[in-house]
PyMOL commands that place a pseudoatom at each C-alpha (Angstrom):
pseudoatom trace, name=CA, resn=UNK, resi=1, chain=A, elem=C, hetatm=0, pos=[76.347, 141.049, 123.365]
pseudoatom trace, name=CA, resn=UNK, resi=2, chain=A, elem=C, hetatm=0, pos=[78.534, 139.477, 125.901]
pseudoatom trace, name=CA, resn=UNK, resi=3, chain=A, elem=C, hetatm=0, pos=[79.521, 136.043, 126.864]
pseudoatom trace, name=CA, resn=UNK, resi=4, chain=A, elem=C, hetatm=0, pos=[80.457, 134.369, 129.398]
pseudoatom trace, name=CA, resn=UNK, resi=5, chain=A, elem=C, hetatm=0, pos=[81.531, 130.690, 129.157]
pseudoatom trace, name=CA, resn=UNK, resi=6, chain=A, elem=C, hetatm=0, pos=[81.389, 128.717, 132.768]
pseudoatom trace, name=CA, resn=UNK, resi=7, chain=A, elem=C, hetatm=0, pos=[83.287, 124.917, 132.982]
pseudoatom trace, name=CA, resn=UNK, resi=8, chain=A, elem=C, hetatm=0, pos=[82.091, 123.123, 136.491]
pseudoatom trace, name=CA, resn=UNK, resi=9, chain=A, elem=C, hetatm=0, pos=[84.051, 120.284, 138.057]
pseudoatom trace, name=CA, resn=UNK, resi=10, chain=A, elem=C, hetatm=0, pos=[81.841, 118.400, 139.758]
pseudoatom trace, name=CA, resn=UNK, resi=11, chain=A, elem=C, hetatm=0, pos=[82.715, 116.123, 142.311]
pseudoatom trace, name=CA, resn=UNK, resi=12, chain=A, elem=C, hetatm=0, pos=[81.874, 111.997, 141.835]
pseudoatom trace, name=CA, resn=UNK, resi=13, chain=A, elem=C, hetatm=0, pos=[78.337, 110.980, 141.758]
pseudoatom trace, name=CA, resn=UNK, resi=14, chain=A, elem=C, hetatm=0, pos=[76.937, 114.174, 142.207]
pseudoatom trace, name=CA, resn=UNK, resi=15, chain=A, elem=C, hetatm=0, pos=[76.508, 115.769, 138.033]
pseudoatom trace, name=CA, resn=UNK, resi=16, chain=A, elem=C, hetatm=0, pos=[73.168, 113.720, 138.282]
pseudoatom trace, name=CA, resn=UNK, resi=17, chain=A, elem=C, hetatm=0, pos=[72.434, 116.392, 141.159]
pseudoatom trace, name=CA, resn=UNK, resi=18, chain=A, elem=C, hetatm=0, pos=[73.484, 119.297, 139.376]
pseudoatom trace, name=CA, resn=UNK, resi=19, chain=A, elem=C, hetatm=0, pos=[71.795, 118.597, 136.389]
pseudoatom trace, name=CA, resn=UNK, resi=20, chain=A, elem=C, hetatm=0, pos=[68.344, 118.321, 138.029]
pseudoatom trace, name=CA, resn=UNK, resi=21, chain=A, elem=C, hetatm=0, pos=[69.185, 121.434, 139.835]
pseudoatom trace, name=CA, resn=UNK, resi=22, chain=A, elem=C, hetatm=0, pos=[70.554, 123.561, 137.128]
pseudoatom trace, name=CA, resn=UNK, resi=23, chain=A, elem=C, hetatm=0, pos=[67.079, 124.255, 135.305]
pseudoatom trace, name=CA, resn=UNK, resi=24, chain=A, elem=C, hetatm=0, pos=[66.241, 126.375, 138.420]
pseudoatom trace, name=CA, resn=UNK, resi=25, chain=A, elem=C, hetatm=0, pos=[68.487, 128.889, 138.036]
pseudoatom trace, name=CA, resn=UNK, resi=26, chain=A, elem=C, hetatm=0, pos=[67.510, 129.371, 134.365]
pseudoatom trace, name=CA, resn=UNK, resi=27, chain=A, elem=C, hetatm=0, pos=[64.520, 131.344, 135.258]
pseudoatom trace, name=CA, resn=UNK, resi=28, chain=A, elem=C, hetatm=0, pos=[66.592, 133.703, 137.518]
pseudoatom trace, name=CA, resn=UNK, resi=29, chain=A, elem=C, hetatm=0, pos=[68.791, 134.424, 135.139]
pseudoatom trace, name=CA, resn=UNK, resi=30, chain=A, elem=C, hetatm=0, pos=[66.433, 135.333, 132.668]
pseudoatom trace, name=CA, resn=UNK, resi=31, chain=A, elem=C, hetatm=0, pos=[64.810, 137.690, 135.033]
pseudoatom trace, name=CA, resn=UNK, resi=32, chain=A, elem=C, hetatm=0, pos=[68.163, 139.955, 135.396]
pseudoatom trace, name=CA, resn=UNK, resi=33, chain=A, elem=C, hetatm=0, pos=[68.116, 139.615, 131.534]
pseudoatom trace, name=CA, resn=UNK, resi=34, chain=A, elem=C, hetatm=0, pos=[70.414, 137.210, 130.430]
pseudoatom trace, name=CA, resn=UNK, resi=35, chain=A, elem=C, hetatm=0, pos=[69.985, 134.225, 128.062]
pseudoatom trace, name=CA, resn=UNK, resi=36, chain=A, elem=C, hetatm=0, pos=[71.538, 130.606, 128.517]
pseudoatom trace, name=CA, resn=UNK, resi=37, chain=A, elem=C, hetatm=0, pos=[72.814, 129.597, 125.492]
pseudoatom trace, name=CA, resn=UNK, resi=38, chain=A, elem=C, hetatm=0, pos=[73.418, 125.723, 126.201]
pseudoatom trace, name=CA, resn=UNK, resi=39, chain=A, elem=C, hetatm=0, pos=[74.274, 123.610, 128.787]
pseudoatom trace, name=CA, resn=UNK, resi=40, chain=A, elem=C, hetatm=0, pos=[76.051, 120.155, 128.664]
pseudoatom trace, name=CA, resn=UNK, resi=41, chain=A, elem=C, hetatm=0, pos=[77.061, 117.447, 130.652]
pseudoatom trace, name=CA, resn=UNK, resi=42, chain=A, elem=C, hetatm=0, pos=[80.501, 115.755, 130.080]
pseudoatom trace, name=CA, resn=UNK, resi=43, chain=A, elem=C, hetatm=0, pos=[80.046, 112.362, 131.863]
pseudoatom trace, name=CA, resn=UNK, resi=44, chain=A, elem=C, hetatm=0, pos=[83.420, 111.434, 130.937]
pseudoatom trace, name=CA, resn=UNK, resi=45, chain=A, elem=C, hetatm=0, pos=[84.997, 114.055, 133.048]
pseudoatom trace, name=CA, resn=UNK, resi=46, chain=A, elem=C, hetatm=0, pos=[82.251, 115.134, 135.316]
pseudoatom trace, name=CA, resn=UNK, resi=47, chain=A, elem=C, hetatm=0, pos=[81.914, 118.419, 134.440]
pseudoatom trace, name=CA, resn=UNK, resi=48, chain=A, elem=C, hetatm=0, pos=[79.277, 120.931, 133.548]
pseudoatom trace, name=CA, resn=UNK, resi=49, chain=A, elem=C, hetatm=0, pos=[79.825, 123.040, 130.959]
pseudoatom trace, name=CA, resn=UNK, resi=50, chain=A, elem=C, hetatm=0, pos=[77.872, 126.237, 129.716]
pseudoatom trace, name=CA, resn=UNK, resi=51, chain=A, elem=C, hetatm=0, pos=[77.176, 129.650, 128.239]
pseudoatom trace, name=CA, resn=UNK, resi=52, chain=A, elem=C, hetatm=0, pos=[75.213, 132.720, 129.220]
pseudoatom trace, name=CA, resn=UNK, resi=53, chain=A, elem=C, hetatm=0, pos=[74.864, 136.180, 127.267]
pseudoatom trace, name=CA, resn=UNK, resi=54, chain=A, elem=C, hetatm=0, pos=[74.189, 139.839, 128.134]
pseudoatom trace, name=CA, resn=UNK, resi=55, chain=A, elem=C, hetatm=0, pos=[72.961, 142.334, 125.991]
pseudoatom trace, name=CA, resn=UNK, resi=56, chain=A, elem=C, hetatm=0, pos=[74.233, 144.861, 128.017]
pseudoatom trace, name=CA, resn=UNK, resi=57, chain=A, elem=C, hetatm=0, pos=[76.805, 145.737, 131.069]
pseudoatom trace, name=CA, resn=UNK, resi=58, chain=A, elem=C, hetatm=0, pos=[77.443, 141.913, 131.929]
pseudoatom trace, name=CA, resn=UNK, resi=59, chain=A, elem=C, hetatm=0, pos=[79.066, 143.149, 134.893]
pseudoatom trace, name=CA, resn=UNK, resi=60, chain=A, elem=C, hetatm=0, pos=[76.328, 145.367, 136.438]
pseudoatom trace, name=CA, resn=UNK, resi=61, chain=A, elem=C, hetatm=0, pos=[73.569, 143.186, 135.638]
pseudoatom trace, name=CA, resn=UNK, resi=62, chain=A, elem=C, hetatm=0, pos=[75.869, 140.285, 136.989]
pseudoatom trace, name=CA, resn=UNK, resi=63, chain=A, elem=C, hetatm=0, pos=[76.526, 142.014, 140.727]
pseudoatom trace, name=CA, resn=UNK, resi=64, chain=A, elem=C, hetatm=0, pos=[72.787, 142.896, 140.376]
pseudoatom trace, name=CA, resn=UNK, resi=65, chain=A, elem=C, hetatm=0, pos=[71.602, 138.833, 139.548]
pseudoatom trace, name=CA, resn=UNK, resi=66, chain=A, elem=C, hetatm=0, pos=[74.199, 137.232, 142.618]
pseudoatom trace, name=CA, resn=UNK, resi=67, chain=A, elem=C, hetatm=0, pos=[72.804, 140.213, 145.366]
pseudoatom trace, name=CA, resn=UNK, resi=68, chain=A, elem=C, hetatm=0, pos=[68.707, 139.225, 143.996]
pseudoatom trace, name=CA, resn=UNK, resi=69, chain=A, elem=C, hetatm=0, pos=[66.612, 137.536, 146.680]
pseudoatom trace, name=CA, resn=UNK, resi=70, chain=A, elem=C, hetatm=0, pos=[65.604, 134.794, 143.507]
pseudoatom trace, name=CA, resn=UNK, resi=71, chain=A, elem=C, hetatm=0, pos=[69.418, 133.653, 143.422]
pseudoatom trace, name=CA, resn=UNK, resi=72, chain=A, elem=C, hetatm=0, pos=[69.305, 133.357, 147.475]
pseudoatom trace, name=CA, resn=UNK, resi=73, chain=A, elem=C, hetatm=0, pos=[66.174, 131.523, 147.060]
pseudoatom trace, name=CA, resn=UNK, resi=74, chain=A, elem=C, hetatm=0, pos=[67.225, 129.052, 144.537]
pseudoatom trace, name=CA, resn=UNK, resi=75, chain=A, elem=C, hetatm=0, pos=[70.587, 128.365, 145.738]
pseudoatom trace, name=CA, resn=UNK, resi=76, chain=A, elem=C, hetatm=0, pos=[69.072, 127.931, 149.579]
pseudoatom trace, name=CA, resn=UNK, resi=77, chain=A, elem=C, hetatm=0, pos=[68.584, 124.083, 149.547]
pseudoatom trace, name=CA, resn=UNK, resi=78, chain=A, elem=C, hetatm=0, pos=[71.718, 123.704, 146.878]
pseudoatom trace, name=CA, resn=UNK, resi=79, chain=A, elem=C, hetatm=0, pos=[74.335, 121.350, 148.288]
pseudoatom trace, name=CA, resn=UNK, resi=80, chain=A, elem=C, hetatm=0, pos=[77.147, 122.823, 146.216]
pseudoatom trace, name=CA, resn=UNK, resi=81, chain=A, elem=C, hetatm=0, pos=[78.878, 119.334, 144.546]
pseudoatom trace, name=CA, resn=UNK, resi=82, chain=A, elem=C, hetatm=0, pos=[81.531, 121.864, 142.493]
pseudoatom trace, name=CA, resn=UNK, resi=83, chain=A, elem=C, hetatm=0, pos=[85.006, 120.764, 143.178]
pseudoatom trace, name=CA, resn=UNK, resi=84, chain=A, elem=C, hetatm=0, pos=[86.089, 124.091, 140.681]
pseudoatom trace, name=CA, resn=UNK, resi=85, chain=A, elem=C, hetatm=0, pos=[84.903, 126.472, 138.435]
pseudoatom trace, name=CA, resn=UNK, resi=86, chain=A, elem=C, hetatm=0, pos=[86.198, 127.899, 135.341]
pseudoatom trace, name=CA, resn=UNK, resi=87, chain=A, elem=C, hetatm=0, pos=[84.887, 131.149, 134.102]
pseudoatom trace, name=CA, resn=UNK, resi=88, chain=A, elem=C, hetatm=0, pos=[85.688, 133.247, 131.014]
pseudoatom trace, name=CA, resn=UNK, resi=89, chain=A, elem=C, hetatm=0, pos=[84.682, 136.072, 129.237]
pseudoatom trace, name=CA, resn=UNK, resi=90, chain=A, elem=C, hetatm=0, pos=[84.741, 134.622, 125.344]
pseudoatom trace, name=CA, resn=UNK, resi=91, chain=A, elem=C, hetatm=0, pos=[84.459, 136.280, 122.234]
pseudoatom trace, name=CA, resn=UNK, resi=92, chain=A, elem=C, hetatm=0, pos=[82.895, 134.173, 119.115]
pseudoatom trace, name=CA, resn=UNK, resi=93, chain=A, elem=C, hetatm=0, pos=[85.062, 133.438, 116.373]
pseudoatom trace, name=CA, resn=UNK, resi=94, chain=A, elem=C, hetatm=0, pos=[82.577, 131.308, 113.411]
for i in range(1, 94): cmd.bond("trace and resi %d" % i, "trace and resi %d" % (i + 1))
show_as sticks, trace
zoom trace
């Protein structure tokens, strides 16, 4: 199983935005076979933090989830508010 951890800056006033938006590209995600693990909102610092999994190639099933027509869809009215995004591949240590 693979991980992927992804830490969103958002820009000011907009994580309200995001959040509403984010449970939209839950379903597409699942599609292509991956699983969000959480998501949370750190008000404090306006970022957006969460975790998706793979059970398989994370990298072929991730080229073929950003090229799907259900990705173009849902990001086609998205008015991107991330100022910078942090993603890692993470292992679980507990």
């Amino acid at each position: 199983m693979a991980t992927q951890l992804r830490r969103y800056e958002v820009a000011d006033g907009q994580l309200d935005y995001f959040i509403e938006w984010f449970p939209a590209l839950v379903p597409v995600r699942e599609k292509y076979g991956f699983t969000v693990n959480f998501a949370y909102a750190d008000r404090e610092t306006n970022q957006f933090i969460w975790s998706v999994t793979h059970p398989g190639d994370f990298a072929a099933a991730e080229q073929e989830y950003v090229a799907s027509p259900e990705r173009a869809a849902a990001f086609a009215e998205f008015d991107d508010p991330l100022t910078a995004m942090h993603v890692a591949m993470v292992q679980e240590v507990v």
